[in-house]
N, C-alpha and C positions, 0 to 999 in steps of 0.2 A: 420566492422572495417577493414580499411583498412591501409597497411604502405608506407610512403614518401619513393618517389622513384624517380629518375632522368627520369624517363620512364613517356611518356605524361600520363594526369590523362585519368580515367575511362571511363567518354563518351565526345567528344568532338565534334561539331556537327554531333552525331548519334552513333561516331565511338568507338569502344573497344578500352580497355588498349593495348598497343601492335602496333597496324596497324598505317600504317603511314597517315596523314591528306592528301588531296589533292591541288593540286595546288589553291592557295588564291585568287581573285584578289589584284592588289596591294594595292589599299583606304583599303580593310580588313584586313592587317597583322599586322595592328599594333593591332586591337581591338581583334585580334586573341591573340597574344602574351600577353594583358592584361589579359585575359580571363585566358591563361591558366595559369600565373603565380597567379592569384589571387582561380582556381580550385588547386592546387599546394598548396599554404596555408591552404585553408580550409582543404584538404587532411591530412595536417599534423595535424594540430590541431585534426581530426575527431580520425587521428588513434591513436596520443598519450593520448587521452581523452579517449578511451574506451580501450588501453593496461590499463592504469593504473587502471581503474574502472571494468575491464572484469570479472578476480577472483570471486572477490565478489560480481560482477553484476550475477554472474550464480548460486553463492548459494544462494543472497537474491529470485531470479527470480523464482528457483523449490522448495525452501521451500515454497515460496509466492502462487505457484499455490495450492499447498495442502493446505496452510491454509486460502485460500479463504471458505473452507467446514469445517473450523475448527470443529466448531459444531457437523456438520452431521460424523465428521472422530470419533471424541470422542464418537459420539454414538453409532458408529459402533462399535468400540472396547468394549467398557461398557458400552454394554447393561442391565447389573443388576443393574446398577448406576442410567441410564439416563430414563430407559423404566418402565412404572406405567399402569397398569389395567384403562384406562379412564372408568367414570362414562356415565351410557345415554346420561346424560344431558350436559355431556362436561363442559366448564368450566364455565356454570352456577351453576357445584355444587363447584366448588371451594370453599374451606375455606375461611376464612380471611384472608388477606394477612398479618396481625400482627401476626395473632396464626403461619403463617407458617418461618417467619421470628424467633418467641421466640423459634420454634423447630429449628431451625437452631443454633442460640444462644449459646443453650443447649447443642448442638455438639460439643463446640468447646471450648478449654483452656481460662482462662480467661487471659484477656490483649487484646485479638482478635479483630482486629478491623473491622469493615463492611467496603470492598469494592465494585466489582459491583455484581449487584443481577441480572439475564439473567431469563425475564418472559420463560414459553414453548414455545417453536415454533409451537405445535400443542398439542392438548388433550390426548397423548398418554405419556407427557414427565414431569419429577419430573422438581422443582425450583434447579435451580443450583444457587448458594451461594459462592463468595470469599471473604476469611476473611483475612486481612494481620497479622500474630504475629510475633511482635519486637523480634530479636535475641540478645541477652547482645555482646557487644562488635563488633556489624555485623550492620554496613549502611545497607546492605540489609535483609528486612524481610523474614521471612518464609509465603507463599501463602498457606491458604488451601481451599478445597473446599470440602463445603457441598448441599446433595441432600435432597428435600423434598417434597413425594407426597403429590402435590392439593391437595385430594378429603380426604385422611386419615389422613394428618399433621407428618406422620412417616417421619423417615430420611431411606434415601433408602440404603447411605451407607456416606461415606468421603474419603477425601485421601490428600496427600500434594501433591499441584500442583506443585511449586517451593519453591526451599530454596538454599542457599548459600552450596556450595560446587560441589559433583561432577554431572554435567548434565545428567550422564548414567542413571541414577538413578531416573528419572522425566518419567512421563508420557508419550507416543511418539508424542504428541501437543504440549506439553507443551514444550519438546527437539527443536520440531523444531521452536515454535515461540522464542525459545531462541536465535538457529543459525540463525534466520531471521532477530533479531533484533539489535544482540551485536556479533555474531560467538563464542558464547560460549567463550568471553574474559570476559563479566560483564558490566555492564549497562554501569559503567564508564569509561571504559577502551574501548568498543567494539562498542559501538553504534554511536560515532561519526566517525570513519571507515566507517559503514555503511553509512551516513549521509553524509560524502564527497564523498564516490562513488557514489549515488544519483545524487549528485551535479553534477558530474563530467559525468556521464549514459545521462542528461537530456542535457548538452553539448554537447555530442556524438552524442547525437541524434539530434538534432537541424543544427549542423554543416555537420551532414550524410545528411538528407535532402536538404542544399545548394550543396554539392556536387554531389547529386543524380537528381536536378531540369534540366530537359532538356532545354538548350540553344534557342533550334529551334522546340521546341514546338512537337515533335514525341511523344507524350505522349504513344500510343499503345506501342512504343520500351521502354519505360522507365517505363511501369506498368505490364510489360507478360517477361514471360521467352520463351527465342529465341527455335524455335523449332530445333533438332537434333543437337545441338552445343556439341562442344568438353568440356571434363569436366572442363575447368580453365572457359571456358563463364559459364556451367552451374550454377559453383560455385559460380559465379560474379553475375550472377544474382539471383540468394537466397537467396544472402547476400541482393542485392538491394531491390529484390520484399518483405524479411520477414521485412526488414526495413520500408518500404514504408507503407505496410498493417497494420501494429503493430503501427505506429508513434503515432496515436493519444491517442491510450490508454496508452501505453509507457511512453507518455512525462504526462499525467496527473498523471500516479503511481509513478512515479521517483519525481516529486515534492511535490506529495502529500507525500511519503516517506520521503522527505526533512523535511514537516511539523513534523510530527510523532514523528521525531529523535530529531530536533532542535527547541521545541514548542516555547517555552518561544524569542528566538531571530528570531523564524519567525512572531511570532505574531509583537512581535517588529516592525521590518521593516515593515510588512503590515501597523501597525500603522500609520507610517510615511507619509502613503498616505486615508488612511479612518480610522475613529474610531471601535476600538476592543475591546469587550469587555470579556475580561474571567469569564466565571462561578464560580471559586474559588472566584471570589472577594468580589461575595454577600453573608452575612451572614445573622443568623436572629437577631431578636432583642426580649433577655427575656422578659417575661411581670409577675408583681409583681400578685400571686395568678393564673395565668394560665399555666394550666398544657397541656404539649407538645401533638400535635395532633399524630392519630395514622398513620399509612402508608396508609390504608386505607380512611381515614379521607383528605389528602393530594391526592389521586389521583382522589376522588370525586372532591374537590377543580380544580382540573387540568381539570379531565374530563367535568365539568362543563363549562368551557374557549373551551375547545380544545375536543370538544368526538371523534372525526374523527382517525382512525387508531389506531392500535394495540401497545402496551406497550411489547418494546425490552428489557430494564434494566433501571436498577434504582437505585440510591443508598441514604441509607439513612443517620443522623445526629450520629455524634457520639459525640459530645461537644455539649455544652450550648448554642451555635453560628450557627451551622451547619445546613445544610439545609436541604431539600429531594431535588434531582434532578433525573428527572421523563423522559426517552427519549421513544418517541413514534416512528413508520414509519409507513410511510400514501402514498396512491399513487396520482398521481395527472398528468393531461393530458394526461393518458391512457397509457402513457411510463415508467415515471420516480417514481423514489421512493426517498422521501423525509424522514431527520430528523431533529425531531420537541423537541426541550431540556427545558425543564420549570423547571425552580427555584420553591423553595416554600417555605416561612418562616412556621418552625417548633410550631410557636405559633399561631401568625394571622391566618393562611392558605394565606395570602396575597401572589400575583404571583408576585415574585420579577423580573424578568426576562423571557423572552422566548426568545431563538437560534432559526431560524429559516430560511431555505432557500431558499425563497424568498420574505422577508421585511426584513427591518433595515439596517444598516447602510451596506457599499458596502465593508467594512473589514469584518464586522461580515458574513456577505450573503458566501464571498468566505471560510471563513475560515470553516461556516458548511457545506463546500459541500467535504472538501479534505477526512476524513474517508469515506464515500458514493461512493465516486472516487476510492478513493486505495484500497477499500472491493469490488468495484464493484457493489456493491448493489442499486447504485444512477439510475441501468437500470435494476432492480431485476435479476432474474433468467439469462436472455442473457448477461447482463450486468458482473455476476460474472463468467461467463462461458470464457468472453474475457478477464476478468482481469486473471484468470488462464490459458490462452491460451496467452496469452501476457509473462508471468513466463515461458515457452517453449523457446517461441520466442527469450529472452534473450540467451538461451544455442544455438539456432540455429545459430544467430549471434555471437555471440563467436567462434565457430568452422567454419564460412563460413569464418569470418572474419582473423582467424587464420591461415587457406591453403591460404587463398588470402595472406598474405604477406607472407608464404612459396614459392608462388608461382613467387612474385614477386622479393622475396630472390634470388629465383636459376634463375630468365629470367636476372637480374645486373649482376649478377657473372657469368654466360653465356657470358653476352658483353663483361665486362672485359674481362675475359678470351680469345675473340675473338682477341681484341685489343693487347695484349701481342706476339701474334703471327704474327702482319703483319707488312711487310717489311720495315724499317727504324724505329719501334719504340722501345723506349730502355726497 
């Protein structure tokens, strides 16, 4: 982030902020003086688009990196919760998955309504369980969650994830996916904050880029930091080089962020150009004398279509209407990691629907790739390692970005200052 300054922009063929350009020939001054008045724009636009988005570009950025591992952070902390005696047989001895969902059930006030259900990540780890329960007089519900070892159907323990009031009080995940996703204002109030600085992050960065692209093609001066430079170049260039290296995972978490915040009028607009389909849409359809399949019964159903890849979470019907929806991740071309979302009517077993990332329509296609993208997961392991190392990157450009316009604060007021003192000016 950089700020407007009467002072030439940043690189102009080759040259730093500060140093004077060299003599032009004549045909070149004019395309010189386009150049720079339109690097001059961009300039401003870049730095007033990440002042206004910086703040909260650096809390959503190092919450975001920690909760790349949300999982693994939560297990760390409780481990009496999340950690179970695996069986030999690993999760061939698994229970049923309806006995472990009715012990869950069982754990929790009635009115509780089943959210998402998180399969183990490995055979060592209980079902983790969120249940939402309505509050009298509170829009927002109370989150709880409950653990249940596979192999015994015991609950390991519970706790409240989130509830309305004060955020100290919340789990330390659960704190930070709060200040990640609202700043601890509230869904309503906080999350569109979030949602235009996004907005405004993926500008910044779009428009850093045009202002960073070398005129004259020295690519080596515009991707390396200058060797033994005084600290205002080093600075300049740290700010350039974390920009440049970060760009591409940057501009897909800040949109895909966009999606997260603004589902419902992102989908919209994608609409506007490919058909989209939302998973809420599909329901099932009672059938007179047939009694609702079991959870069990429904991922046979799925498994049977789709057996490839492992079951992440899943949630199941809580109405008459409702569905099971089944989300698997599977790898595929040796890099990437895919997810794969299957509908299922709660009576037929009929597959209403599958999300899928790469068939169907080119709304749908993009729209399941944005959580994959902003989790990082869409490149497993390497993949969430940069999307948390990208959440750095934010705070680094905040603070490069911020000496660079102190810096260029005090080189103006320098000039001025120069100009006050010489002979005939008033």
């Amino acid at each position: 982030m950089k700020a407007p300054t009467a002072i030439p922009g940043p690189v102009l063929r080759g040259i730093p902020d500060g140093q004077a350009l060299p003599d032009a020939p004549l045909a070149d001054g004019g395309r010189l003086s386009r150049l720079k008045a339109r690097r001059k724009l961009w300039l401003e636009a870049h730095f007033w688009l990440g002042a206004v988005a910086s703040l909260v570009l650096v809390l959503a950025g190092l919450t975001g990196s920690a909760l790349v591992f949300w999982q693994e952070i939560d297990g760390w902390l409780n481990p009496g919760l999340h950690q179970v005696q695996a069986a030999p047989a690993g999760r061939a001895a698994y229970l049923p998955l309806s006995r472990l969902v009715e012990a869950a059930d069982a754990a929790v006030p009635p009115g509780a309504r089943h959210s998402t259900l998180f399969y183990p990540r490995h055979d060592g780890l209980a079902f983790w369980f969120f249940y939402e329960l309505p509050v009298p007089g509170q829009e927002a519900a109370t989150v709880l969650d409950v653990f249940v070892d596979p192999y015994s159907g015991k609950v390991t323990g519970t706790r409240t994830w989130m509830r309305p009031g004060n955020p100290l009080d919340l789990p330390l995940v659960s704190f930070l996916f709060e200040l990640h996703y609202d700043l601890l204002l509230g869904w309503d109030k906080g999350s569109w904050i979030v949602g235009v600085a996004g907005m405004l992050a993926f500008l910044s960065m779009l428009t850093g880029l045009i202002v960073w692209w070398p005129l004259t093609g020295k690519w080596k001066q515009a991707l390396t930091l200058k060797r033994r430079a005084s600290a205002e170049r080093l600075n300049h260039d740290l700010h350039k080089t974390f920009g440049v290296y970060s760009a591409a995972v940057l501009l897909a978490v800040f949109l895909s962020g966009v999606y997260l915040t603004f589902g419902d009028q992102f989908r919209g607009l994608v609409g506007c150009f490919s058909a989209v389909t939302p998973l809420k849409q599909f329901k099932s359809t009672p059938l007179p004398g047939v009694r609702p399949l079991s959870l069990d019964e429904a991922v046979a159903r799925a498994d049977g279509r789709y057996p490839e890849g492992r079951l992440y979470w899943f949630s199941v019907p809580d109405s008459a209407d409702g569905t099971f929806v089944l989300t698997r991740h599977f790898d595929f071309g040796g890099v990437f990691m895919g997810r794969r979302q299957i509908v299922v009517d709660q009576y037929s077993g009929a597959i209403l629907h599958v999300a899928e990332p790469l068939a169907g329509s080119g709304g749908n296609v993009f729209l399941q790739w944005q959580w994959p993208l902003h989790s990082g997961q869409a490149l497993r392991m390497p993949g969430r390692i940069l999307v948390s190392l990208s959440g750095l990157a934010c705070a680094v450009l905040f603070a490069t970005g911020l000496i660079r316009w102190l810096q260029k604060r005090r080189a103006r007021r320098a000039v001025l200052g120069r100009r006050t003192v010489l002979p005939g000016r008033p």
